[in-house]
Backbone as JSON Lines, residues from 0, in Angstrom:
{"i":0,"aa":"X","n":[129.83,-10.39,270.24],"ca":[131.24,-10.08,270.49],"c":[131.32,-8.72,271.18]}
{"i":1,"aa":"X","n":[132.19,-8.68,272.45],"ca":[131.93,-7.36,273.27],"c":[132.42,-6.47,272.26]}
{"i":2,"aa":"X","n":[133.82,-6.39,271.56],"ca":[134.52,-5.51,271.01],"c":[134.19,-4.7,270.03]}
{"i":3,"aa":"X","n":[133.24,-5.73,269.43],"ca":[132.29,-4.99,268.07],"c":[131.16,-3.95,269.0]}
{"i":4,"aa":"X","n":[130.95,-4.03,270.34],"ca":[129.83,-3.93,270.58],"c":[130.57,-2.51,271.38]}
{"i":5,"aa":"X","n":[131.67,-2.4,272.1],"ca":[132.32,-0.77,271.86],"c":[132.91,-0.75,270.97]}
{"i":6,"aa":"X","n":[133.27,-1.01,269.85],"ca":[133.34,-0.21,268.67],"c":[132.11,0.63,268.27]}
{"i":7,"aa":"X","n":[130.77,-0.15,268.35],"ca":[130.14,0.39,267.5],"c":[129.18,1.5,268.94]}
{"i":8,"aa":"X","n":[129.43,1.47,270.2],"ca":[129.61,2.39,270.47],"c":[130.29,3.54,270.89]}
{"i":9,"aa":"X","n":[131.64,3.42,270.75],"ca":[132.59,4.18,270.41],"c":[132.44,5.24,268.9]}
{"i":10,"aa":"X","n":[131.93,4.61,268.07],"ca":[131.59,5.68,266.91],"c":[129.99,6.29,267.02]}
{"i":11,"aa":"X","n":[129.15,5.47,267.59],"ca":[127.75,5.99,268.08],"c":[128.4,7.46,269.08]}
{"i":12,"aa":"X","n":[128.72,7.08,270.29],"ca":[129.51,7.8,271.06],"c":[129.92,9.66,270.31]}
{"i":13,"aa":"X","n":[130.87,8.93,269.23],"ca":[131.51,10.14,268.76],"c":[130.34,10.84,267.87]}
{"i":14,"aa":"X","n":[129.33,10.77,267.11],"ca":[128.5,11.01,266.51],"c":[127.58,11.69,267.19]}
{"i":15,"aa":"X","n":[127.17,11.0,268.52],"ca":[126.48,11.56,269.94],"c":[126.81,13.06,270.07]}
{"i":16,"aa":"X","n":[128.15,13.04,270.8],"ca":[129.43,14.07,271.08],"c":[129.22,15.46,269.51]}
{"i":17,"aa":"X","n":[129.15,14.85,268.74],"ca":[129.22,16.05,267.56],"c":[127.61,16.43,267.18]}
{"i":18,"aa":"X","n":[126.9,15.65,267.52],"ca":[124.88,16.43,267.62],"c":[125.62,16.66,268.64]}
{"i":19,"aa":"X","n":[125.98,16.53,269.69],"ca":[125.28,17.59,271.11],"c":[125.97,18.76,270.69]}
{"i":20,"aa":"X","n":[127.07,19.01,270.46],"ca":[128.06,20.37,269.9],"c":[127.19,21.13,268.69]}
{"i":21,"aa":"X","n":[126.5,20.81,267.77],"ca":[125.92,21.47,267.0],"c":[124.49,21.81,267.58]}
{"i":22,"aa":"X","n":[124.02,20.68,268.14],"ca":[122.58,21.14,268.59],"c":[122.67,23.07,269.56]}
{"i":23,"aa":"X","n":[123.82,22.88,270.43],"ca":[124.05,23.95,271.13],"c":[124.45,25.13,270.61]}
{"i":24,"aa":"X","n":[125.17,25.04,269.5],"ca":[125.22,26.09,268.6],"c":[124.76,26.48,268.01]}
{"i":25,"aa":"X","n":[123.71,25.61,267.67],"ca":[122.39,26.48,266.6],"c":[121.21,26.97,267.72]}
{"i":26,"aa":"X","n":[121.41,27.22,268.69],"ca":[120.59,27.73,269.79],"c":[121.27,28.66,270.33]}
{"i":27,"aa":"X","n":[121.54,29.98,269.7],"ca":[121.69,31.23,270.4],"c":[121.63,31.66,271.71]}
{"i":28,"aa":"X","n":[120.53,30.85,272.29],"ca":[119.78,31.68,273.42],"c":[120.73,31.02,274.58]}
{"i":29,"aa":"X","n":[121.14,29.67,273.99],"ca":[121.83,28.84,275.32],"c":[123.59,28.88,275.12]}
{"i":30,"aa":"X","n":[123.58,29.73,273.87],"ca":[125.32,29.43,273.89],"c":[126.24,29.92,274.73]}
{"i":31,"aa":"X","n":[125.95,30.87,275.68],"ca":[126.81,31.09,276.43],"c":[126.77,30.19,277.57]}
{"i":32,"aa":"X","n":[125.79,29.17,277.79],"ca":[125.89,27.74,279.06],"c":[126.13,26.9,277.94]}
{"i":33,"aa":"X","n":[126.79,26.79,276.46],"ca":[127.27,25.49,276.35],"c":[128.75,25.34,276.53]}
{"i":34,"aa":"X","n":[129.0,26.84,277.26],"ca":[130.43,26.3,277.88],"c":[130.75,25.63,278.89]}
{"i":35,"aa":"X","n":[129.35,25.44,279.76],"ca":[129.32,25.32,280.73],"c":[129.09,23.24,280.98]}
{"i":36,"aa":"X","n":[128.95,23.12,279.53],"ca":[128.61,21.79,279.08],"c":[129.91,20.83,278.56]}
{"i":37,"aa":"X","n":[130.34,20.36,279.48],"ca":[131.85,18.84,278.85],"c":[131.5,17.54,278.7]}
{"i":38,"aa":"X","n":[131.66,17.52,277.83],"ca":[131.01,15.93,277.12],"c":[132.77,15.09,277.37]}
{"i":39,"aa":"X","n":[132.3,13.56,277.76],"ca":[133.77,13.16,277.54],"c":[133.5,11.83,277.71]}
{"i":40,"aa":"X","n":[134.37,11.02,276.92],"ca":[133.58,9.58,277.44],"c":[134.66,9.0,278.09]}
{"i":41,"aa":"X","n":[133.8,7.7,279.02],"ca":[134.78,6.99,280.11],"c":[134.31,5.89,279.9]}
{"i":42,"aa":"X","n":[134.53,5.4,281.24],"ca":[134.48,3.63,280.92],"c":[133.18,2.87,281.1]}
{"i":43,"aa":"X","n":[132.48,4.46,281.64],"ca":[130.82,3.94,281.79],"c":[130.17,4.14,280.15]}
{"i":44,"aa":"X","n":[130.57,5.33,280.16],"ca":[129.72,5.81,278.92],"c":[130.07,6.93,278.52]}
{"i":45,"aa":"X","n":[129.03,7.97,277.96],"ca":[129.01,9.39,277.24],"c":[128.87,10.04,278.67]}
{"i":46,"aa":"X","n":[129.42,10.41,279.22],"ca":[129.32,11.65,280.77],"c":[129.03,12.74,279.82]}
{"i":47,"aa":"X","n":[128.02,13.56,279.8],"ca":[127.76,14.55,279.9],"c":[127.55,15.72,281.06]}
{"i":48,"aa":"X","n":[128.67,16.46,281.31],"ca":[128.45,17.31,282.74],"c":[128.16,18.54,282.35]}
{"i":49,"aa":"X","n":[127.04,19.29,283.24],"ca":[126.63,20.27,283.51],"c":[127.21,21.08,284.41]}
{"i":50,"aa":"X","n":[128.47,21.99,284.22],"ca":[129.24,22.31,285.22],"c":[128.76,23.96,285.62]}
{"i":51,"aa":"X","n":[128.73,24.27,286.98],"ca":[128.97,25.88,287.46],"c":[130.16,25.95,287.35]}
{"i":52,"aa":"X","n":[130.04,27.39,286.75],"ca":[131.22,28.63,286.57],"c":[131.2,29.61,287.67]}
{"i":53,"aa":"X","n":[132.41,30.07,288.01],"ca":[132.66,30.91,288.34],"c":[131.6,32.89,288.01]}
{"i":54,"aa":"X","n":[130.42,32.71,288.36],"ca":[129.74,33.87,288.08],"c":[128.87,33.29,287.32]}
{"i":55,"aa":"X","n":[128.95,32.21,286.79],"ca":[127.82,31.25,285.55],"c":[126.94,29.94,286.27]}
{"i":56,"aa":"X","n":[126.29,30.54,287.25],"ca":[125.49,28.99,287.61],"c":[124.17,28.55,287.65]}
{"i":57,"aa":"X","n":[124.18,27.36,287.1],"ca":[122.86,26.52,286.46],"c":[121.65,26.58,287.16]}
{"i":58,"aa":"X","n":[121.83,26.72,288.36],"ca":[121.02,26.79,289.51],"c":[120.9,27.95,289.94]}
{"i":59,"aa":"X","n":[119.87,28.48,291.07],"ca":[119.9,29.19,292.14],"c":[120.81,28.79,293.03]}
{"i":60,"aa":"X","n":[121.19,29.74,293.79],"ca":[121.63,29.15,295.54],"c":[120.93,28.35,296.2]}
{"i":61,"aa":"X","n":[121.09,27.31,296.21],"ca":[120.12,26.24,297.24],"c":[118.87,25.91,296.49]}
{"i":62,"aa":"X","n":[118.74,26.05,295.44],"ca":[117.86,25.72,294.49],"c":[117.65,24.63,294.45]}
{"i":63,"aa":"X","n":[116.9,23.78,293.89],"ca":[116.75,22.37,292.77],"c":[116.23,22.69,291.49]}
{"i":64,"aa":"X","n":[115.46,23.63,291.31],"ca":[115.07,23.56,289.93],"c":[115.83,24.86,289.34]}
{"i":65,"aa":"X","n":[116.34,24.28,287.96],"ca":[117.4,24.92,287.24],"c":[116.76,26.8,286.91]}
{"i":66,"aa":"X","n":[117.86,27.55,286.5],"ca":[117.12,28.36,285.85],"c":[116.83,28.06,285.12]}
{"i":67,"aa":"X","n":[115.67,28.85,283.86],"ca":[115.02,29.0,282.49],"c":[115.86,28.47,281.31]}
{"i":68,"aa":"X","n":[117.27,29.45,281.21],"ca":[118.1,29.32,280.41],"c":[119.03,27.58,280.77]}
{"i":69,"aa":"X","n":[118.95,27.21,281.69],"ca":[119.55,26.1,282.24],"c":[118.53,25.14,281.33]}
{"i":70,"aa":"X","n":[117.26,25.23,282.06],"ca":[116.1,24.75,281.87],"c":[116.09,24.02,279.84]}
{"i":71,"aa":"X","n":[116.33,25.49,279.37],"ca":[116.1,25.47,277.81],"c":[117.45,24.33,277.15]}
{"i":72,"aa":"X","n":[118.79,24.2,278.06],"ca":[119.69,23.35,278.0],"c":[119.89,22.39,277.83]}
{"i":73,"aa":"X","n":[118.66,21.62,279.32],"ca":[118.66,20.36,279.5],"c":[117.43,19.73,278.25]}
{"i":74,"aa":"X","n":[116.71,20.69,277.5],"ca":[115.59,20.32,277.0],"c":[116.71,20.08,275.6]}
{"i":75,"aa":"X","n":[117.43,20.97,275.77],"ca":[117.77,20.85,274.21],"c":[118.74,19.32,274.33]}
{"i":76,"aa":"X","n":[119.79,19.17,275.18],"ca":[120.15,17.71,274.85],"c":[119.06,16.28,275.06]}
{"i":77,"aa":"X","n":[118.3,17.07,275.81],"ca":[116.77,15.62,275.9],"c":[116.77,15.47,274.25]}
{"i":78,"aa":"X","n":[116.52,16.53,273.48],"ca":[116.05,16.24,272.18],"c":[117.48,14.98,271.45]}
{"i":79,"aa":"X","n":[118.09,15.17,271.82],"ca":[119.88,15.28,271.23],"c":[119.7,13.35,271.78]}
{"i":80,"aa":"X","n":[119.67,12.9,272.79],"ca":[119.41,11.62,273.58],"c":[118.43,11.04,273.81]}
{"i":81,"aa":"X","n":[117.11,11.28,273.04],"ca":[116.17,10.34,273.71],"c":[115.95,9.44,272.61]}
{"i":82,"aa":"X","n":[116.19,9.39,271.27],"ca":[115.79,8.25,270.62],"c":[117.39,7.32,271.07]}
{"i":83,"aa":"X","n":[118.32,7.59,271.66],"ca":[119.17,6.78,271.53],"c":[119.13,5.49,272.68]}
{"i":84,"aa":"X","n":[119.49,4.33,272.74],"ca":[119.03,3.2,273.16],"c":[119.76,3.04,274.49]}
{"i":85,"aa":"X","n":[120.98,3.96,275.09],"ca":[121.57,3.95,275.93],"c":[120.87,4.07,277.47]}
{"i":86,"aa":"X","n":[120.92,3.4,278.54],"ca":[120.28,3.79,279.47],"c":[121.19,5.38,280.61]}
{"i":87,"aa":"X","n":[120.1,5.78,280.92],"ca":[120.89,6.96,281.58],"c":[121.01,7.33,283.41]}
{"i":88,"aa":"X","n":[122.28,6.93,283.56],"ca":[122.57,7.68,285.03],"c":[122.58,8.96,284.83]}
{"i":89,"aa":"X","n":[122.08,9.36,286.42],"ca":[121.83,11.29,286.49],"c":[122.62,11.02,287.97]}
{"i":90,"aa":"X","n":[123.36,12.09,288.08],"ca":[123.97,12.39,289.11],"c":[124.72,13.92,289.75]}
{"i":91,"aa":"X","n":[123.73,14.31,290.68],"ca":[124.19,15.41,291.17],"c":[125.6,15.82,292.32]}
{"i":92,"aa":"X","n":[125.93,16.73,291.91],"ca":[127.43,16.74,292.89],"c":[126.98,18.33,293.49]}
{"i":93,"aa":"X","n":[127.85,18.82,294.65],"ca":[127.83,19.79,295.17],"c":[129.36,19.85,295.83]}
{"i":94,"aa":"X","n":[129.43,21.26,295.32],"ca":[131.25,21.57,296.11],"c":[130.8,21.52,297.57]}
{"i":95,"aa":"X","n":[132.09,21.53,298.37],"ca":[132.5,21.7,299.53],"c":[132.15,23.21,300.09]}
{"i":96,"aa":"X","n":[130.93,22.5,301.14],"ca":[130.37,24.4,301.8],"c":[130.86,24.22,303.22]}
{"i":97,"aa":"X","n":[131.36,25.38,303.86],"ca":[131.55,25.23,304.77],"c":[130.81,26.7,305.11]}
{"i":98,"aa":"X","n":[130.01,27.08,306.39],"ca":[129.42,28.47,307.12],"c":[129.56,28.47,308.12]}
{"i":99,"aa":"X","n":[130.11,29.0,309.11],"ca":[130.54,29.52,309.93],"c":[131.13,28.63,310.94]}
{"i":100,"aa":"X","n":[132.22,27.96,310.32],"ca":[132.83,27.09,310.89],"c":[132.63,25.45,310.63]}
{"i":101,"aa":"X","n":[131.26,25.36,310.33],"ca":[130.76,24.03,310.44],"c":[130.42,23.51,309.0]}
{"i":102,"aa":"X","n":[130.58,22.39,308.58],"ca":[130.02,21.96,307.53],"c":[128.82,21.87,306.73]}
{"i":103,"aa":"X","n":[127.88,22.53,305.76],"ca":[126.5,21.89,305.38],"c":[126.08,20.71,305.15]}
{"i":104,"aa":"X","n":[124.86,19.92,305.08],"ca":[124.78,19.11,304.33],"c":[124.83,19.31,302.89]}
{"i":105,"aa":"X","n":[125.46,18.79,302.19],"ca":[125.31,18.62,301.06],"c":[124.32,17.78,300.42]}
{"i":106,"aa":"X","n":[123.76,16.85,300.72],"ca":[123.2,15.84,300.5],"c":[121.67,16.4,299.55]}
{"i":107,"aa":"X","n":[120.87,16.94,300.35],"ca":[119.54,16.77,299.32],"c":[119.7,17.92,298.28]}
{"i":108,"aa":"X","n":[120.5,19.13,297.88],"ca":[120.15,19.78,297.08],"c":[120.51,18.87,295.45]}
{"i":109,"aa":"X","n":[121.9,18.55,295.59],"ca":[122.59,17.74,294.6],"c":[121.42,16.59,293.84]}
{"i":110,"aa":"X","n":[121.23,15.79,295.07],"ca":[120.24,14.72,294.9],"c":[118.55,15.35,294.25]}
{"i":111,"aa":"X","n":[118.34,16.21,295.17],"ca":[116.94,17.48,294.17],"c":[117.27,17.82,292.65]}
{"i":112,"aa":"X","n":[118.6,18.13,292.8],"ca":[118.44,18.64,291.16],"c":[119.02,17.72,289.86]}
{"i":113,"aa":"X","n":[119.85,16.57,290.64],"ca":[119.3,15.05,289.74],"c":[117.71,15.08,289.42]}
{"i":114,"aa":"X","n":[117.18,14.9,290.5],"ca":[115.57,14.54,290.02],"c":[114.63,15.37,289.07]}
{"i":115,"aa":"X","n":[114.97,16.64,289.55],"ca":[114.76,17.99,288.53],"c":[115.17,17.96,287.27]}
{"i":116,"aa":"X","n":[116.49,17.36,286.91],"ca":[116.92,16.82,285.59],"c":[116.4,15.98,285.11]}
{"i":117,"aa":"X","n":[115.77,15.06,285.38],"ca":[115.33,14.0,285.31],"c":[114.29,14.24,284.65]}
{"i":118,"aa":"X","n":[113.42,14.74,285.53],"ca":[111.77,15.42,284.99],"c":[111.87,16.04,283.39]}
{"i":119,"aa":"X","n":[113.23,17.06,283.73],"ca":[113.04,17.91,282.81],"c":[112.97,16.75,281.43]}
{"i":120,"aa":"X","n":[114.22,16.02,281.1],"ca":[114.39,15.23,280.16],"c":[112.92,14.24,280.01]}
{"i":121,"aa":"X","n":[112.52,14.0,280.72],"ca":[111.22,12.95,280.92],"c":[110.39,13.62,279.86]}
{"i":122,"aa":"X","n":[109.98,14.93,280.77],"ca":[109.06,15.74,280.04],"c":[108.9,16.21,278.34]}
{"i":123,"aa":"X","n":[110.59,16.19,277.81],"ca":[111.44,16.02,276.39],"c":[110.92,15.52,275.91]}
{"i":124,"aa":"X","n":[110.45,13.96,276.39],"ca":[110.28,12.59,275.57],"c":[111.22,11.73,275.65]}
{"i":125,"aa":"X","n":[111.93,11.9,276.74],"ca":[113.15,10.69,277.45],"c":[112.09,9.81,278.01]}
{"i":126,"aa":"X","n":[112.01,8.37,277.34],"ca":[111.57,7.29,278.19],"c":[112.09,7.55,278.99]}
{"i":127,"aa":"X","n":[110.91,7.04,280.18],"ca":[111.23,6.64,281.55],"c":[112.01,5.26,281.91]}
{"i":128,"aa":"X","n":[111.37,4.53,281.0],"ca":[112.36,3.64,281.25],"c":[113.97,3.16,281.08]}
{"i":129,"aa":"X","n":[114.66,4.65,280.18],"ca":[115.5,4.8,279.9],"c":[116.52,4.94,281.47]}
{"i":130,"aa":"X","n":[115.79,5.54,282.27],"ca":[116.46,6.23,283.44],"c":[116.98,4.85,284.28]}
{"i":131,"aa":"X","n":[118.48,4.56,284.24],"ca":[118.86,3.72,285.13],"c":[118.98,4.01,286.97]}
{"i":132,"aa":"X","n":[119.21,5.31,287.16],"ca":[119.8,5.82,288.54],"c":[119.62,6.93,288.56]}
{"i":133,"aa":"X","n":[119.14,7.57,289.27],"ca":[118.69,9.36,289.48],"c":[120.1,9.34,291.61]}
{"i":134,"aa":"X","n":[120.91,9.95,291.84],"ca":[121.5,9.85,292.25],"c":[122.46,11.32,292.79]}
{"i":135,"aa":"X","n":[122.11,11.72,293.99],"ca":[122.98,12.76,294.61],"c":[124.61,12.37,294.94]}
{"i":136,"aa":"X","n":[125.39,13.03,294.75],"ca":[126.64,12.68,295.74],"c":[127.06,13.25,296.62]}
{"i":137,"aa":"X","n":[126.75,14.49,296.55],"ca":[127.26,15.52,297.65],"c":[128.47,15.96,297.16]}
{"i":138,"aa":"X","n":[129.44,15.76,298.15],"ca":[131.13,16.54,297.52],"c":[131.92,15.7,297.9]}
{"i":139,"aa":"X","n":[131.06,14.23,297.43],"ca":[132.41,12.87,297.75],"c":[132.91,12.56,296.17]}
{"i":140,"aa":"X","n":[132.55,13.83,295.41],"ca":[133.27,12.86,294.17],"c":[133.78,14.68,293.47]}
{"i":141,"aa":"X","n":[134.27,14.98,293.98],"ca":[134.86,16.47,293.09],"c":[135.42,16.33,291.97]}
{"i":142,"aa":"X","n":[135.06,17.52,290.89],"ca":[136.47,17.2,289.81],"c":[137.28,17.88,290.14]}
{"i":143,"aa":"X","n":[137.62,18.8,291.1],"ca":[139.27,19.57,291.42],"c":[139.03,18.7,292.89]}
{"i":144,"aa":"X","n":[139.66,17.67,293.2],"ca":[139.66,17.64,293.87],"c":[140.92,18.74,295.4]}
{"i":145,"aa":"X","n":[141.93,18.54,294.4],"ca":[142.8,19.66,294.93],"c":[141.86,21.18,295.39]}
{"i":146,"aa":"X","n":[141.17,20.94,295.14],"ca":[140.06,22.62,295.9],"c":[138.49,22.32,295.67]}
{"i":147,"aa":"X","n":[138.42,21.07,296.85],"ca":[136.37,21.03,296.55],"c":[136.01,22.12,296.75]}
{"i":148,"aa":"X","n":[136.11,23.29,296.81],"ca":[135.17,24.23,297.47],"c":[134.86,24.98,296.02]}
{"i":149,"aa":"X","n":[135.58,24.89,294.81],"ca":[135.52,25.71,293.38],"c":[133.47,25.62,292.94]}
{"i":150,"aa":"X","n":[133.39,26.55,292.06],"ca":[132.62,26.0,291.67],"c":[132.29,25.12,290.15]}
{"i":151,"aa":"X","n":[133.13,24.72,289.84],"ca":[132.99,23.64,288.83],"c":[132.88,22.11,289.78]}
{"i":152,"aa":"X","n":[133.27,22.21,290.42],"ca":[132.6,20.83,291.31],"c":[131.03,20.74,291.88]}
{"i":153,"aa":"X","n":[130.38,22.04,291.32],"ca":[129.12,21.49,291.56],"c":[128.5,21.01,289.68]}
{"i":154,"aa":"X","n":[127.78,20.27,289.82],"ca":[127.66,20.03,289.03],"c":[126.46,18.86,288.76]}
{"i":155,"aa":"X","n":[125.72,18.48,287.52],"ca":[124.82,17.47,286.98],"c":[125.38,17.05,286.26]}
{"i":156,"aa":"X","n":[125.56,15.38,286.52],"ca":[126.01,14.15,285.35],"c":[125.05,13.99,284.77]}
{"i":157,"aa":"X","n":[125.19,13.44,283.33],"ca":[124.46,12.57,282.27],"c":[124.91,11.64,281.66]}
{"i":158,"aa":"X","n":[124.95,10.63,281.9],"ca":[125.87,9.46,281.86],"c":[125.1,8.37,280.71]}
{"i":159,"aa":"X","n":[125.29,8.53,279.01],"ca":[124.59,7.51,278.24],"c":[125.6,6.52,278.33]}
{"i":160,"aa":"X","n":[124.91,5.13,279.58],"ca":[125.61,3.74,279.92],"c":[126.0,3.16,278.57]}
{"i":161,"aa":"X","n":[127.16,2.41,278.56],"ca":[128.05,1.96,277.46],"c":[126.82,0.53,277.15]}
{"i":162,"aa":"X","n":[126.38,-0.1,278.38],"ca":[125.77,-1.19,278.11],"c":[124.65,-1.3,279.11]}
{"i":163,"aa":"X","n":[123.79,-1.92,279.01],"ca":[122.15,-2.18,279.72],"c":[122.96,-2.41,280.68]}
{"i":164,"aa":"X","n":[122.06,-2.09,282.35],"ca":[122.55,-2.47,283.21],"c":[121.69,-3.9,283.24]}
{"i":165,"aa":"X","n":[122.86,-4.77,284.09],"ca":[122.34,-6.23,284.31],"c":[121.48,-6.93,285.06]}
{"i":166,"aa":"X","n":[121.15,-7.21,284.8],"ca":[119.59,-7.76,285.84],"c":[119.52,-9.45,286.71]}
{"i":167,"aa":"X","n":[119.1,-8.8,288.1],"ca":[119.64,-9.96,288.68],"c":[118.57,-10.84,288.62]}
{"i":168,"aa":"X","n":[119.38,-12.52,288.83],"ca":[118.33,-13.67,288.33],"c":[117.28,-13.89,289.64]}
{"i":169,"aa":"X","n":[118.15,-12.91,291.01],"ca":[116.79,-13.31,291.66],"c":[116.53,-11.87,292.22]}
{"i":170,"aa":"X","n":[115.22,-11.53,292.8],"ca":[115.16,-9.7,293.34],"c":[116.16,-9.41,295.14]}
{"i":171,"aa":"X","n":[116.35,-8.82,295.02],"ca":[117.04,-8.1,296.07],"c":[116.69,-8.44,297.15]}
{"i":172,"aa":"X","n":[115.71,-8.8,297.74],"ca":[115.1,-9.06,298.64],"c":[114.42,-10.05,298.3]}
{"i":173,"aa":"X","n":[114.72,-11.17,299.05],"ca":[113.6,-12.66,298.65],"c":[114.44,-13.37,298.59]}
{"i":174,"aa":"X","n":[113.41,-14.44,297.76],"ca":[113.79,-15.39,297.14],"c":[113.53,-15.17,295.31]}
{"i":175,"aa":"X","n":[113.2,-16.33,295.12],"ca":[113.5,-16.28,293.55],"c":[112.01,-15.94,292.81]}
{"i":176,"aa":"X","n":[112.09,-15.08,291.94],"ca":[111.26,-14.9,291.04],"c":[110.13,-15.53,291.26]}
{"i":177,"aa":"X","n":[108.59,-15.44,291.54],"ca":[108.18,-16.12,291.26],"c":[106.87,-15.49,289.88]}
{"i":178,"aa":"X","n":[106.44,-16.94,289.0],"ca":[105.74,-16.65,287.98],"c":[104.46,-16.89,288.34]}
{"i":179,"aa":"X","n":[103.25,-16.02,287.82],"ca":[102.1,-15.92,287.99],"c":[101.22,-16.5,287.36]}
């Protein structure tokens, strides 16, 4: 029955949501980036975002790999999510850059530091096979959208999927399955 099946992750969910809030608080060293951390659930799942602040950011400039203290962040919710059965989208965003008139790409840093997240949690003890989508967006999906250029629109998703993603009966390319 689907309904039993968000119910019972709807209270998994909320239980999720209250370890990740304590895990971050009993870690001193990272509490001033767990503001930087909004948990909220949607219609996919548990979004966990990793947002830049204004003077507070996760990254270098043009970076992919997080700082230390970032670093110690992502390790601490790996601990917080890896026995749980949910599969996980990662998805990097980047605000709106514009230099000297012309637009940047946005494209590979966002998409770099998905993968960098990725590792990091891997390295945790996040099955690999947990990982549904490792995924850049650039600055086609802002959360202000009223001002992409902020920096809370850059940002790393963590998305624990509400349900397995579905698997098709034949592969993407081809024909049908064949057995060996």
């Amino acid at each position: 029955d689907t309904s039993n099946a968000i119910v019972a992750f709807d209270r998994a969910s909320a239980q999720a949501i209250a370890s990740l809030r304590q895990a971050l608080q009993n870690l001193p060293e990272i509490l001033d980036d767990s503001k930087n951390v909004v948990v909220e659930e949607t219609e996919l799942g548990l979004d966990i975002r990793i947002v830049d602040q204004d003077g507070r950011s996760m990254f270098g400039e043009g970076e992919t790999e997080p700082f230390e203290r970032t670093r110690r962040l992502f390790e601490a919710l790996a601990t917080q999510v890896k026995d749980m059965p949910n599969a996980i989208r990662i998805t990097g965003h980047s605000s709106a850059q514009r230099r000297g008139g012309r637009t940047i790409d946005g494209w590979r840093l966002p998409a770099g530091r998905a993968l960098a997240v990725r590792d990091i949690l891997a390295r945790a003890g996040v099955p690999q096979e947990r990982f549904e989508s490792v995924t850049g967006r650039a600055d086609t999906d802002p959360m202000f959208p009223d001002d992409p250029s902020i920096a809370a629109n850059r940002r790393v998703s963590i998305v624990l999927m509400r349900a397995p993603p579905p698997v098709p009966a034949t592969p993407l390319l081809g024909g049908p399955v064949k057995k060996k």
